[in-house]
C-alpha positions in Angstrom: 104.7 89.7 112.6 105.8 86.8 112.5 106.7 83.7 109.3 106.4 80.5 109.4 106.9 77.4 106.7 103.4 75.3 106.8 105.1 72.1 108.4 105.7 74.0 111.6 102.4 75.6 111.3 100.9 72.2 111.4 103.2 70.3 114.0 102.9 73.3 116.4 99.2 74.7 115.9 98.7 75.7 118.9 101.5 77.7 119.9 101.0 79.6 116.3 97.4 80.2 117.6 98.2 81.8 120.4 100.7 84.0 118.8 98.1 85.0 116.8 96.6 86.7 119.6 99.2 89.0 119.9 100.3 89.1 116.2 99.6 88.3 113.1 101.2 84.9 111.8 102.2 84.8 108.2 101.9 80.9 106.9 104.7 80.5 103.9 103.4 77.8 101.0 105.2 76.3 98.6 104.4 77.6 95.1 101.1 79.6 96.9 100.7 82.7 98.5 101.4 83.0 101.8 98.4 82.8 104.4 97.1 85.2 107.6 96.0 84.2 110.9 94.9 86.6 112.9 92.2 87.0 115.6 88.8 87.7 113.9 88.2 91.0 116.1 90.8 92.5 114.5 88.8 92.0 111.1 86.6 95.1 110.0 83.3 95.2 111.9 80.5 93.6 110.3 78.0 90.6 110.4 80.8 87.6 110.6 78.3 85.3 112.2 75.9 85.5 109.3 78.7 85.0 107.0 79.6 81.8 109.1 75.9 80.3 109.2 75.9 80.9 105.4 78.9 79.4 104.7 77.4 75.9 106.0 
């Protein structure tokens, strides 16, 4: 597991992304809840790609 503050989530995206691959990657917010990323096979089996195609 590993935290990180939002400003060095967005100034170093991609190594956060590919942590994420091996971990999941807490996002800290000020004042807001904190934020996953994680790779979406790790997410419960169902219909994600119906879910995406509604969501647009």
């Amino acid at each position: 597991m590993c935290v990180v503050t939002a400003r060095a989530f967005r100034a170093n995206q991609k190594k956060y992304f590919e942590l994420a691959e091996q971990e999941p990657v807490y996002v800290t917010r000020k004042n807001r809840r904190p934020m996953v990323i994680r790779v979406a096979d790790d997410l419960p089996k169902r219909d994600l790609t119906a879910e995406l195609v509604g969501a647009l």
